[in-house]
C-alpha positions in Angstrom: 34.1 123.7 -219.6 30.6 124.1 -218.1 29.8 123.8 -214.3 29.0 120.8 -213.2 25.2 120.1 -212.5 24.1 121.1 -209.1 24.1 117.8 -207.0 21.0 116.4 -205.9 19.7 116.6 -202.3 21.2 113.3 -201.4 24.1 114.0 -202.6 24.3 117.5 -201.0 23.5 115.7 -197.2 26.3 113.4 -198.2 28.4 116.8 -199.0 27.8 117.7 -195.4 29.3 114.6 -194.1 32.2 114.0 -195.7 33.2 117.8 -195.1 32.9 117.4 -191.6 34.9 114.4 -191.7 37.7 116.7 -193.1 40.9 116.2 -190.8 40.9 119.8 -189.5 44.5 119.9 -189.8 44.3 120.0 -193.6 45.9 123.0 -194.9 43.2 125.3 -196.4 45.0 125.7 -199.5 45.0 121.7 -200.3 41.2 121.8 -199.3 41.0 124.4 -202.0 42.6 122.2 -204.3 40.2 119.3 -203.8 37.5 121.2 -204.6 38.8 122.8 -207.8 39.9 119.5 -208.8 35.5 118.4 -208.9 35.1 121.4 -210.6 37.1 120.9 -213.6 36.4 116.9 -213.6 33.4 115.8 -215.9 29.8 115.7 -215.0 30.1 112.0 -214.9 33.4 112.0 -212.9 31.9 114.7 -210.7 29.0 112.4 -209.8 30.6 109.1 -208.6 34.3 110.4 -207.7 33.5 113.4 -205.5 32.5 112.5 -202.5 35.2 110.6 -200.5 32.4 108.8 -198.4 30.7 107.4 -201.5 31.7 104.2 -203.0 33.6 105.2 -206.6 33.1 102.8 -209.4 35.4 101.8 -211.8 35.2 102.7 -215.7 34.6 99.0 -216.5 31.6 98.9 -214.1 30.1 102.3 -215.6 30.5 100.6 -219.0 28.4 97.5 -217.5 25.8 99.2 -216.6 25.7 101.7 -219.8 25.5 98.1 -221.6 22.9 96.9 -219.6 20.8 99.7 -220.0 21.4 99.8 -224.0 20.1 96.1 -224.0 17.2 96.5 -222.0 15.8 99.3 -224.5 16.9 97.2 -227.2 14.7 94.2 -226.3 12.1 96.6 -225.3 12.0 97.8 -229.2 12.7 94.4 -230.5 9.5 93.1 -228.8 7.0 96.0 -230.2 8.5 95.5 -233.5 7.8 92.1 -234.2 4.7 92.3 -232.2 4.0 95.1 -235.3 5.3 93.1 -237.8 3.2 90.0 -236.2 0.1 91.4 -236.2 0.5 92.9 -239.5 1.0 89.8 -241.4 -2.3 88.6 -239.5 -4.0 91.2 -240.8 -2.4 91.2 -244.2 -2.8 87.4 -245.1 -4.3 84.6 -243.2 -1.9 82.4 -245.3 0.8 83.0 -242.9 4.2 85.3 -242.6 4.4 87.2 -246.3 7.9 86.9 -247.6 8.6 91.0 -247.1 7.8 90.2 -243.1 9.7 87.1 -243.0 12.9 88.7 -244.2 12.1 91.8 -242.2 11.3 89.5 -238.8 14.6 87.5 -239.1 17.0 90.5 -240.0 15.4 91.7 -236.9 16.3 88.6 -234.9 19.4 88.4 -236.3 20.6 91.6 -235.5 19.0 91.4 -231.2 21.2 88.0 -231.3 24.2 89.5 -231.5 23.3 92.3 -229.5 22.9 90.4 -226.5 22.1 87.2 -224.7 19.1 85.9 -223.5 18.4 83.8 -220.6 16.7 81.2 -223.3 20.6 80.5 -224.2 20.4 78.4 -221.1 18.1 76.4 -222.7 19.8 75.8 -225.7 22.1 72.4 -225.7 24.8 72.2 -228.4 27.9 69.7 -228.9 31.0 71.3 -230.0 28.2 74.1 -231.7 26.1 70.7 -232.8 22.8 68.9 -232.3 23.6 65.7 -230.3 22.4 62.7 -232.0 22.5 60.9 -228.5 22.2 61.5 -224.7 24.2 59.3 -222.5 22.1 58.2 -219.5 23.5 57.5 -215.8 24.4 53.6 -216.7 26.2 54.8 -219.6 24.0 53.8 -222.4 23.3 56.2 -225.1 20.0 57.1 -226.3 19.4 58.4 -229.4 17.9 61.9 -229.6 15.4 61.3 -232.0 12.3 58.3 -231.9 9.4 57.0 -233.8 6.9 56.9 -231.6 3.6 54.9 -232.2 0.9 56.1 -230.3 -2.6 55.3 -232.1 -0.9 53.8 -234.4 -3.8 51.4 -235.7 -2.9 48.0 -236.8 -2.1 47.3 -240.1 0.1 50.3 -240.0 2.1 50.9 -237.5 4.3 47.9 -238.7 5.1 49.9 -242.3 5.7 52.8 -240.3 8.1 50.8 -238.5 9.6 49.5 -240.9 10.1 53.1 -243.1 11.4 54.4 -240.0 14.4 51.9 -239.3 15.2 52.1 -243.4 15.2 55.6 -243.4 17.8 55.7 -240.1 16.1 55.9 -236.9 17.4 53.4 -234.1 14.7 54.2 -231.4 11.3 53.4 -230.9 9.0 54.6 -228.0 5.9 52.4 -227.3 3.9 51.4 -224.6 1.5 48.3 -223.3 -1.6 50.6 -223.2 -1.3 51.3 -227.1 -2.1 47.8 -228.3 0.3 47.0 -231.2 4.1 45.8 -229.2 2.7 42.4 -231.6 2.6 44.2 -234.9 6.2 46.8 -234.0 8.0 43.6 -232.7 7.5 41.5 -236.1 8.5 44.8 -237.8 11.6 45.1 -235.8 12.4 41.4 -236.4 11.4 42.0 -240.7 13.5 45.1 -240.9 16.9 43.0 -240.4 18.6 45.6 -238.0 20.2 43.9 -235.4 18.7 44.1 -232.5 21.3 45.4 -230.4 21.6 48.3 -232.5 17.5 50.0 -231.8 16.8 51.7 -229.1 13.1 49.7 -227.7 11.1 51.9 -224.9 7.7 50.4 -223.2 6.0 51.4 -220.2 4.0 50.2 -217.3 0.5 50.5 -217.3 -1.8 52.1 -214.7 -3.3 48.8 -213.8 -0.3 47.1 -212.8 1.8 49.0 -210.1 1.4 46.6 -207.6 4.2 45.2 -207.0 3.0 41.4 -208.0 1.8 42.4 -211.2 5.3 44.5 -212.6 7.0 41.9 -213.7 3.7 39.2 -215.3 3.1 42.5 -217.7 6.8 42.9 -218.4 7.1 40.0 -219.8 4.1 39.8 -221.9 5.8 43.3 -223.5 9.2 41.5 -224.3 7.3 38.2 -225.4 5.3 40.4 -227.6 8.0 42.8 -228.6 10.0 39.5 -229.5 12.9 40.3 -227.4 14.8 39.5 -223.7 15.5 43.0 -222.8 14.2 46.6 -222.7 16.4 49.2 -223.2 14.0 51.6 -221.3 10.9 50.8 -219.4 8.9 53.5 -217.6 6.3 54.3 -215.5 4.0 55.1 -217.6 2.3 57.6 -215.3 2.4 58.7 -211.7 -0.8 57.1 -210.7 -1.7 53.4 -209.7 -5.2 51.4 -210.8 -6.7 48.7 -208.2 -6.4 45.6 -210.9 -9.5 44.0 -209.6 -11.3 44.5 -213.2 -13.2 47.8 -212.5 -12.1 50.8 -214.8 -9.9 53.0 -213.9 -10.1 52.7 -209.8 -7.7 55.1 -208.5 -5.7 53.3 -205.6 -4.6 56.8 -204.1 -2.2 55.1 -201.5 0.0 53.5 -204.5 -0.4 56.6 -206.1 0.7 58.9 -203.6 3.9 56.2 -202.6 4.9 54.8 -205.6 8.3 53.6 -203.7 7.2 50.1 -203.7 6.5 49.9 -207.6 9.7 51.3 -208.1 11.7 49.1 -206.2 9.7 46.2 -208.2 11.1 47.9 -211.5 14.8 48.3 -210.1 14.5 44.6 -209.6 13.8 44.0 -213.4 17.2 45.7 -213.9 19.0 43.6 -211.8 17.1 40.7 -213.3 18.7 42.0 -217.3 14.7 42.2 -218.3 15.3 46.2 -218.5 18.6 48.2 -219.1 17.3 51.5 -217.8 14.0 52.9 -215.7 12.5 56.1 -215.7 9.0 57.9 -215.7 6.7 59.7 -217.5 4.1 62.5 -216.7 6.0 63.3 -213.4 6.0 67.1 -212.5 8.5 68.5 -209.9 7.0 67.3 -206.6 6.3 64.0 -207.7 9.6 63.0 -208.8 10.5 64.9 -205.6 7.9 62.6 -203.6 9.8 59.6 -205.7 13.3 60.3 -204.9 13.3 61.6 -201.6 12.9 57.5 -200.6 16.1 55.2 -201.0 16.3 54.8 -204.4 18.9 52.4 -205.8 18.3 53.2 -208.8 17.8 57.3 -209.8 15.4 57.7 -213.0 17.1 58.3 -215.6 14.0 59.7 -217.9 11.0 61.4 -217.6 8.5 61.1 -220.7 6.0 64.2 -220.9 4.5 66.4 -223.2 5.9 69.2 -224.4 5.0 71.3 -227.6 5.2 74.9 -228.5 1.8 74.6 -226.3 3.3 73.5 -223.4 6.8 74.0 -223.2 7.5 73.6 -219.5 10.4 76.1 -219.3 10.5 75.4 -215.5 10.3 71.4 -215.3 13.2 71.7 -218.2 15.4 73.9 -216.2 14.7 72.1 -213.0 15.2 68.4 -214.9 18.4 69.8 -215.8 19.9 70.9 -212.6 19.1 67.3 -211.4 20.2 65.6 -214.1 17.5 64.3 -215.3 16.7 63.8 -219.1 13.5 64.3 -221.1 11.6 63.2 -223.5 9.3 65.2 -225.5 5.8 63.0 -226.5 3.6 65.4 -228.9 6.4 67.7 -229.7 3.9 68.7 -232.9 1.2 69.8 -230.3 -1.4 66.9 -230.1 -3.5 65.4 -233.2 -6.0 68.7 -232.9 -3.2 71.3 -232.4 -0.5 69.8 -235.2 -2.0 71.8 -237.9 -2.5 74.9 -236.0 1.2 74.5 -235.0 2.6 74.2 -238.1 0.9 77.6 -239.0 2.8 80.0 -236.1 4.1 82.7 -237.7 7.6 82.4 -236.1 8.1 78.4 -237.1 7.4 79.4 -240.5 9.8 82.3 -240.1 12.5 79.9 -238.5 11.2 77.2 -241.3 12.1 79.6 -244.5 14.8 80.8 -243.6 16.7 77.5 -243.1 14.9 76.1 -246.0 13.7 73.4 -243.9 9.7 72.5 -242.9 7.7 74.0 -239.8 7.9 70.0 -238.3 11.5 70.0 -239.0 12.5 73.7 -236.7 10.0 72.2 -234.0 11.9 69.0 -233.7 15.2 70.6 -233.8 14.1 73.1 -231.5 13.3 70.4 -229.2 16.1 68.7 -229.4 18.7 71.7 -229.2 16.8 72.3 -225.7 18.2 69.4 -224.9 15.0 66.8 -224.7 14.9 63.1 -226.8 11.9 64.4 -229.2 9.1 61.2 -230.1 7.7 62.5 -233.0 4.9 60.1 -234.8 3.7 59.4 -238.1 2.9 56.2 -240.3 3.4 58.6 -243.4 7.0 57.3 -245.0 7.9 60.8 -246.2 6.7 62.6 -242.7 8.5 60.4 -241.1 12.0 60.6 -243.4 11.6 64.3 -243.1 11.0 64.5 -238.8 14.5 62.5 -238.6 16.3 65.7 -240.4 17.2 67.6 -237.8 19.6 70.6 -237.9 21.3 73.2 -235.4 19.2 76.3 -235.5 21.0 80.0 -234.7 20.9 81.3 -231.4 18.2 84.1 -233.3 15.9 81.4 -234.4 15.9 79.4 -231.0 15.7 82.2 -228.9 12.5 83.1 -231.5 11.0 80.2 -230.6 11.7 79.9 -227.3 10.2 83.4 -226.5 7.0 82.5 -229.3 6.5 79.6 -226.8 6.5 81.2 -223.8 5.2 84.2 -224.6 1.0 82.9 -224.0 -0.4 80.7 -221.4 0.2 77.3 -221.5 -2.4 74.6 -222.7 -2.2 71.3 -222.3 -3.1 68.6 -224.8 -3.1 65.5 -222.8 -4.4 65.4 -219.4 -6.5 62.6 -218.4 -7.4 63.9 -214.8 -10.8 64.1 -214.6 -11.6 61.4 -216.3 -9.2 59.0 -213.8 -10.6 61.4 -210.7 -7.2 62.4 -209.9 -5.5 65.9 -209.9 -2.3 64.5 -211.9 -0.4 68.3 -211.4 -1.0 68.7 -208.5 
């Protein structure tokens, strides 16, 4: 058997020191024997187990690291591969991933998924391997995982859309004072004949009305309008407060900044049976932090915000989820001027074609297998049939996505600060 290889000088200073730690007692011909023994061993066995002084480590921890090593170079590869196969199907078609790439791209996934596991499998949120078709909130009520929602939806058809969505199975619809039609989805709720007690009916409170006084006036203009006695979820519809004294859009920065007292007005409204749950919506860390640090009686149970393959908020997710604290994903398609773009990522329409399912479809599932209620809109019948079709994507295909999402900066679509004179994020 070769020599061993000649230690290193760290190893030789820690020679020194162990030797002299030798109880001088020991025979000479058992010292002997010690040494021999490292010359015979392995290299490996030589390195770790020579030195009395150094701390040994077991076979099962050598194998640890030999695996961690392995999958580190493995994702290494895996990443400048697809990035090859990426860019080549840019440059071969601007018609999106060619067939060859797309069975090339998820062989590739398929085999770095059961290689190893990625931190995105945190994000990932399966029942029993399965999508969950609700989320059960702090006062127990279940929420379904997937909404209509009906922002600028004009009148005249927002009530169809309404009404093809209940038909076609969806019990949840996500509205709001500011968009203008609770008249028209109301009257379409009442027309569609589902009981009432079986759709899910979200509204929020507009800037203007945070003061205390005015929370509960606008409340019940939304349930007269929405023709019912109860909300199943109202929210703040975001975190900054309007002076209602007729000028637009005059930032009261002292609401905005304490919004304690319009939340206590809100927990009231539960108490009252006007509202079954209360939440928010456009909150980032520190203002829910801000929020909840005061003595809540009530813990929000939702936060509404925007997240798309544009935005995904990997942090706000993981953070909402520590605290227990659901979201909602509003423009989970990327805004009106980003939908078609989105639709045209190479690794949705990877995800998409392999599942034999549309690009809208693996985005929705996507969002709701990261564990978010998802508020896709449309007042297209079949668009809308088709967004309630969710399925359970493989741990290859999320983790895809998840790293296709997080792999540029993100943009926002919706972000109304300047205009208001407020920094929203901040």
């Amino acid at each position: 058997m070769a020599a061993p290889p000649i230690p290193s000088t760290l190893y030789q200073e820690q020679e020194k020191q162990d030797f002299a730690n030798v109880n001088k007692s020991k025979c000479d011909w058992e010292l002997h024997k010690d040494l021999s023994s490292i010359a015979t061993d392995s290299p490996k066995q030589h390195r770790y187990n020579a030195y009395p002084g150094r701390a040994s480590f077991s076979q099962a921890e050598l194998k640890r690291r030999r695996q961690k090593v392995h999958c580190g170079l493995l994702a290494i590869f895996i990443v400048l591969y697809m990035s090859y196969l990426i860019g080549r199907s840019f440059l071969s078609s601007r018609r999106g991933t060619t067939p060859a790439t797309t069975r090339v791209l998820m062989d590739t996934i398929h085999r770095l998924g059961e290689k190893m596991h990625m931190k995105q499998h945190d994000m990932s949120t399966l029942v029993n391997g399965k999508l969950p078709t609700h989320y059960t909130l702090p006062s127990g009520d279940k929420i379904p995982a997937v909404a209509l929602g009906v922002w600028k939806a004009g009148p005249g058809e927002v009530g169809p859309a309404v009404k093809a969505a209940l038909n076609a199975g969806y019990r949840h619809i996500d509205g709001a004072w500011i968009y203008g039609n609770e008249l028209e989805v109301g009257e379409a709720i009442k027309a569609s004949g589902v009981p009432r007690e079986e759709i899910w009916i979200t509204s929020k409170l507009w800037n203007t009305f945070h003061a205390p006084k005015d929370v509960e006036p606008v409340l019940d203009q939304s349930l007269e309008r929405l023709g019912t006695k109860y909300l199943d979820l109202y929210l703040m519809h975001w975190p900054v407060a309007f002076k209602n004294n007729g000028k637009n859009n005059d930032v009261d920065f002292e609401l905005t900044e304490n919004p304690y007292t319009t939340w206590k007005k809100l927990e009231e409204m539960v108490e009252k049976g006007k509202v079954r749950n209360i939440g928010i919506s456009n909150f980032n860390i520190r203002r829910i932090k801000n929020l909840t640090a005061n003595p809540l009686k009530i813990m929000p149970a939702v936060n509404q915000v925007e997240l798309s393959y544009w935005n995904p908020q990997p942090e706000l997710l993981k953070w909402s989820k520590e605290n227990g604290l659901l979201l909602e994903a509003y423009s989970p398609l990327g805004s009106d001027g980003k939908v078609k773009e989105s639709l045209q990522i190479p690794e949705v329409q990877a995800v998409a074609k392999e599942l034999g399912i549309t690009p809208a479809q693996a985005y929705i599932s996507w969002h709701v297998q990261r564990g978010t209620v998802v508020l896709p809109k449309s007042v297209t019948p079949s668009r809308i049939e088709e967004n309630l079709k969710v399925v359970t994507l493989p741990d290859s295909a999320f983790e895809l996505l998840e790293n296709a999402a997080a792999s540029h900066e993100p943009v926002r679509s919706v972000d109304p600060s300047k205009s208001w004179g407020v920094d929203i994020w901040k």
